[in-house]
C-alpha positions in Angstrom: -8.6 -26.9 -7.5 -9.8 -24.7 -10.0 -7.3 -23.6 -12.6 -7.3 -20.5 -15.1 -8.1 -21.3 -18.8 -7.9 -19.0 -21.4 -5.5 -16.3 -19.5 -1.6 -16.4 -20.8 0.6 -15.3 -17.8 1.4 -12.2 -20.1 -2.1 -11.0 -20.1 -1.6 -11.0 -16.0 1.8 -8.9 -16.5 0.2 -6.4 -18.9 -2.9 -6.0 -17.0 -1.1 -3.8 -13.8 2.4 -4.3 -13.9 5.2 -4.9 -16.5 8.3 -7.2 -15.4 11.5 -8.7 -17.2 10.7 -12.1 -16.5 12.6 -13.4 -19.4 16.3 -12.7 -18.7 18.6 -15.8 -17.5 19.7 -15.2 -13.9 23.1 -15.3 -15.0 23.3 -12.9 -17.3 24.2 -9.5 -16.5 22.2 -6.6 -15.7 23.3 -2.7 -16.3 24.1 0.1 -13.6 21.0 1.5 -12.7 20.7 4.4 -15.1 16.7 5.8 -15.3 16.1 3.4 -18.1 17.5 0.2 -16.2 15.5 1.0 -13.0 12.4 1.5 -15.6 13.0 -1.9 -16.9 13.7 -3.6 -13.5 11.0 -2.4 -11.1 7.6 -3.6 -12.3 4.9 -0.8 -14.1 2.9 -1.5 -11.1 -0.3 0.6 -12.4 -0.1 0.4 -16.8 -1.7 -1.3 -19.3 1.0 -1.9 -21.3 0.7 -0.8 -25.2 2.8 -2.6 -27.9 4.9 0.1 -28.2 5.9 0.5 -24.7 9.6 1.4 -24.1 11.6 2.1 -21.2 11.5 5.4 -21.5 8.1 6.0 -21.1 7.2 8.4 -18.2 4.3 6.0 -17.3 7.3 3.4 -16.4 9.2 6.0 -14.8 7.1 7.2 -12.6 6.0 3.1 -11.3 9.6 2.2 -10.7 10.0 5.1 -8.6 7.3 4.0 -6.4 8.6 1.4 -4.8 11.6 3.6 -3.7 9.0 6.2 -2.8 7.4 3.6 -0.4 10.5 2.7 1.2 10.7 6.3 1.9 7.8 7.0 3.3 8.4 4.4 5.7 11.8 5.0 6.6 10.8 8.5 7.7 7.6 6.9 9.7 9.4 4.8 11.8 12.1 8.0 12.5 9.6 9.4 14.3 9.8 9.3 18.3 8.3 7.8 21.0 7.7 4.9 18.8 7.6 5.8 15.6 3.9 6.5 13.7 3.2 2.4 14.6 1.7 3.1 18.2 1.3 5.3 20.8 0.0 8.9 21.0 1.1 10.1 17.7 -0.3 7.1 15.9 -3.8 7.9 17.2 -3.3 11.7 16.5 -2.5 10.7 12.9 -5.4 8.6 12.2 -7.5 11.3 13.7 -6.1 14.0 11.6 -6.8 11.7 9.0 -10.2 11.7 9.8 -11.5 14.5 10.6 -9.4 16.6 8.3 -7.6 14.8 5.0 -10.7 12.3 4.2 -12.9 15.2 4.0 -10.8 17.4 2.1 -10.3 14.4 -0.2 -13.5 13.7 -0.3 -14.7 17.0 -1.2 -12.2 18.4 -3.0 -10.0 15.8 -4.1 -7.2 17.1 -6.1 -3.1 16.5 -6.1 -2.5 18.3 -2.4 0.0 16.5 -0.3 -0.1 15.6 3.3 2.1 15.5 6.2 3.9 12.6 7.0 1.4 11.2 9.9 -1.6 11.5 7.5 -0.1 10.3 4.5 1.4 7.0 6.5 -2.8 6.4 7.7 -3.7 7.2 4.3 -1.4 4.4 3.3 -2.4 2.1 5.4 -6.0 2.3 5.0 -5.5 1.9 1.4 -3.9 -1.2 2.2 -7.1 -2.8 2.8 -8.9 -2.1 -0.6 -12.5 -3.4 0.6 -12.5 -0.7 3.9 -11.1 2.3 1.1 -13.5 1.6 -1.4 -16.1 1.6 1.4 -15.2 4.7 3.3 -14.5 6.6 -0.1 -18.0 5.8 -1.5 -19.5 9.1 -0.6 -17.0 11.2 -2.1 -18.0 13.3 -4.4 -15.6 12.5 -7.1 -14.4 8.7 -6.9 -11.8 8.4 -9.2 -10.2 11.8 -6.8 -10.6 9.8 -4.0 -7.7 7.8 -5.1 -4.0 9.0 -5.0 -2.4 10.3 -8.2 1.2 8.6 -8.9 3.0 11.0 -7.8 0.8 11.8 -4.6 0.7 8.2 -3.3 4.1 8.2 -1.1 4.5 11.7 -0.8 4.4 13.5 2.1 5.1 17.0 3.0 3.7 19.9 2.8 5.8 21.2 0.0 3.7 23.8 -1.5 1.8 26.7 0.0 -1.7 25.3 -1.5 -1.0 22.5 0.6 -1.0 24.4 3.6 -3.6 26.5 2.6 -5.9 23.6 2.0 -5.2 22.1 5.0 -6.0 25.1 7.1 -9.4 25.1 5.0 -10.6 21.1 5.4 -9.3 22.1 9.5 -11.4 25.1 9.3 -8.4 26.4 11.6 -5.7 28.4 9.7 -3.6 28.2 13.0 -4.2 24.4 13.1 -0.8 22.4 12.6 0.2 20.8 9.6 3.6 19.6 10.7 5.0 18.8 13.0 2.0 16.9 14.6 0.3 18.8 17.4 1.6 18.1 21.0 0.2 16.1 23.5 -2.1 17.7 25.9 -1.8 21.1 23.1 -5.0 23.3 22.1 -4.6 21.1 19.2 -3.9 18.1 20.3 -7.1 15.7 18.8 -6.9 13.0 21.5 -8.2 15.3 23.9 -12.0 15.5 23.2 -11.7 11.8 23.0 -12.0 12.3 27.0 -9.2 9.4 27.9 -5.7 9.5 29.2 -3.7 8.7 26.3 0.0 9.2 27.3 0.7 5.9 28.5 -1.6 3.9 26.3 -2.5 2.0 23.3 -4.3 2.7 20.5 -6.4 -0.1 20.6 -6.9 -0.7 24.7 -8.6 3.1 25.1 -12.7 3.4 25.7 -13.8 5.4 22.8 -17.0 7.2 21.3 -18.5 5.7 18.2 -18.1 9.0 16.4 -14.3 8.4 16.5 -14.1 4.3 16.1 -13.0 4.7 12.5 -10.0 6.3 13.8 -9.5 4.3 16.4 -9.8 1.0 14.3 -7.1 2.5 12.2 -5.0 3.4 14.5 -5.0 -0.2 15.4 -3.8 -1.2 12.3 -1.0 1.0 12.0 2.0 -1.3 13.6 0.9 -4.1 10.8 3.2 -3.5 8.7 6.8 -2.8 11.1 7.7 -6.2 10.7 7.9 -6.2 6.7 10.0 -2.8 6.9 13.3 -4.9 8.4 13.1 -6.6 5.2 12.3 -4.0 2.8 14.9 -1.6 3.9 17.8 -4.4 3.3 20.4 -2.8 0.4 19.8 -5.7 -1.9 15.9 -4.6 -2.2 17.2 -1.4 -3.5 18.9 -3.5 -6.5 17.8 -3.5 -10.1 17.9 -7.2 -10.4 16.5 -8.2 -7.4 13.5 -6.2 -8.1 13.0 -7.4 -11.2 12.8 -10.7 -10.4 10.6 -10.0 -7.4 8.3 -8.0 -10.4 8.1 -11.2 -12.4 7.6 -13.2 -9.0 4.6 -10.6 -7.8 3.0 -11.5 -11.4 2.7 -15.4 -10.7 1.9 -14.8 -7.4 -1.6 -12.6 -9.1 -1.9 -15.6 -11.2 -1.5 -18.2 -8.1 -4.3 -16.2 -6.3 -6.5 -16.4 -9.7 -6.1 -20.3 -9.9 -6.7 -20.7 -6.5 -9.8 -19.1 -4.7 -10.7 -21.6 -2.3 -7.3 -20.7 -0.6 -8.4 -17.2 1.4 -5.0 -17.2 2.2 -1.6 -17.1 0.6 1.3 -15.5 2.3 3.7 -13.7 0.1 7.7 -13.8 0.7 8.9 -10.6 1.7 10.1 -9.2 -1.8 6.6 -9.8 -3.6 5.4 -8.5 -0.1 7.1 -5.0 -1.5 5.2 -5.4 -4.4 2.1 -6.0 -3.5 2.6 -3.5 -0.8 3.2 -0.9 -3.8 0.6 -1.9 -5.5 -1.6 -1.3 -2.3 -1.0 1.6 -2.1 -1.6 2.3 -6.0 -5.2 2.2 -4.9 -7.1 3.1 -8.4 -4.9 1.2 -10.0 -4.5 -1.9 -7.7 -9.2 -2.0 -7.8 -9.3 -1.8 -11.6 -6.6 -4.8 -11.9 -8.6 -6.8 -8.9 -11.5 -6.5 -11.4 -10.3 -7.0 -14.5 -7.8 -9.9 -13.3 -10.1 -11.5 -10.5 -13.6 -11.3 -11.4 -14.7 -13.5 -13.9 -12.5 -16.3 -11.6 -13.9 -15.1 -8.6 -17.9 -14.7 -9.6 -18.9 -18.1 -9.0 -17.7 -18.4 -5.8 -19.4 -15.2 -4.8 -16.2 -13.9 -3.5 -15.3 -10.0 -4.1 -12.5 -9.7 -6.5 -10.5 -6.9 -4.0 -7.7 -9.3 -3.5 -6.7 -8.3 0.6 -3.6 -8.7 2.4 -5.1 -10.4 5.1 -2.3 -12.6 6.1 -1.5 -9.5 8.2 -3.5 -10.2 10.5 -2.2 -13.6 11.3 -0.3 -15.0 14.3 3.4 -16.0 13.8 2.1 -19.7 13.9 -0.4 -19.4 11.6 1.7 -17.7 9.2 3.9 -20.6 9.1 1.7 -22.9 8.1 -0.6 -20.6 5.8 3.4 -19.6 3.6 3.9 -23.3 3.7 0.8 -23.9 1.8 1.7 -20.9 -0.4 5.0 -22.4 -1.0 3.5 -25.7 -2.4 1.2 -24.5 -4.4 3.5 -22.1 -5.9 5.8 -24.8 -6.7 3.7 -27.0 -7.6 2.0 -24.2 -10.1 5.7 -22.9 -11.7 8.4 -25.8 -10.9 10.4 -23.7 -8.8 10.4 -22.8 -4.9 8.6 -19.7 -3.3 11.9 -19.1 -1.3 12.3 -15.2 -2.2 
């Protein structure tokens, strides 16, 4: 086991996040006025400066992530058949994705919003921050190839440029923002995809390479469902809660850092949230990976992009891989990894 030297836990909160990890559990915690929701939801994406306060817009804008998230997915599951997870619309979105946001972002870059469908793909793919970083390498302006704050968990259009730029990347003005085109429609993407896809899944159609990107994604889309049930819950909408499951997201950074021969480590469902957020922070999230993971992580050859790729695991295998997690983490802070 190889254990970090050298790097205080508070170095690990400063660098990407900001948590109250040093207030008894009994004591009591105020109504959730701006400032206590600043101080109780983690500064996912600052360096914090000696002189940060909870007033600081920096902090105001990361606690409202997380809420922004939960958003964002609440209204992707409302949408029918089957939410944005599967189906017809799921493929539509990644395609739309494809063909006309990563261009546009690409190109352009800029603070534009998406429609819900795109921005749930964008999401997603910026879950994995290995693919993103990979797929966003010929844009012509990196750093606008990742979301601002306040575009990451947006979705709309809200504003007539949004349209407007839409229509543009589309090279269609009559091309639909939202609602999503219908199937079989003039604009309905699936259909040069030559398949029958009203009765389908993503992931079982026969597809031409051109389009596997979107395919692939689309695949990936229902991955996260599961951790909504939890996320939604009231008490993950509580200031205290979330702080602690801010200071618990900042060992379990410091777990993965003392731990690399361990590709996985399964997170319980409120630094799931967390981690999610940061995810989806994607500029943010690569330059902590970096600067947190990579002089542990050089030596093993491994790439500091910390992925969440207990996703991908089988209900089994996810018992065992979060019992491991749970033993290490108790054995690394004294106390159990029970959420």
């Amino acid at each position: 086991m190889t254990i970090i030297t050298g790097v205080p836990l508070l170095t690990l909160l400063d660098i990407g996040m900001r948590t109250s990890t040093t207030r008894p559990e009994h004591s009591p915690v105020p109504a959730c006025s701006p400032a206590a929701r600043a101080e109780a939801v983690p500064t996912l994406v600052c360096n914090r400066p000696a002189s940060w306060s909870a007033d600081d817009n920096c902090c105001r804008n990361c606690q409202s992530n997380v809420f922004k998230q939960q958003q964002a997915l609440r209204r992707s599951d409302s949408v029918d058949p089957g939410g944005l997870y599967n189906g017809y619309y799921a493929l539509c979105a990644t395609l739309r994705y494809e063909r006309i946001w990563l261009p546009l972002l690409r190109d352009e870059g800029g603070a534009f919003t998406p429609p819900l469908d795109v921005a749930w793909a964008w999401f997603v793919h910026r879950q994995d921050p290995r693919l993103y970083e990979e797929t966003m390498d010929r844009a012509s302006n990196a750093t606008a190839a990742h979301p601002l704050m306040t575009q990451a968990f947006a979705f709309g259009p809200t504003r007539p440029e949004d349209r407007n730029a839409w229509a543009s990347a589309a090279g269609d003005a009559e091309a639909p923002v939202w609602p999503p085109p219908a199937p079989s429609s003039s604009h309905d993407p699936t259909i040069a995809l030559g398949v029958e896809h009203q009765h389908r899944q993503p992931h079982t159609h026969t597809h031409s390479h051109a389009h596997m990107f979107a395919v692939q994604l689309a695949a990936l889309l229902p991955r996260l469902a599961w951790q909504l049930r939890s996320w939604l819950r009231p008490a993950y909408l509580d200031c205290a809660f979330l702080a602690r499951a801010g200071g618990r997201y900042a060992r379990f950074l410091a777990l993965h850092a003392a731990h690399p021969e361990q590709p996985l480590l399964v997170p319980a469902a409120d630094i799931a949230l967390m981690w999610h957020t940061h995810l989806g922070l994607s500029g943010q999230y690569t330059a902590a990976c970096r600067e947190l993971f990579g002089p542990v992580l050089a030596p093993y050859g491994l790439d500091p992009l910390w992925r969440p790729d207990y996703l991908d695991l089988t209900v089994e295998q996810l018992e065992v891989a979060y019992g491991k997690t749970a033993e290490l983490y108790e054995a690394m802070f004294g106390e159990s990894d029970g959420g």
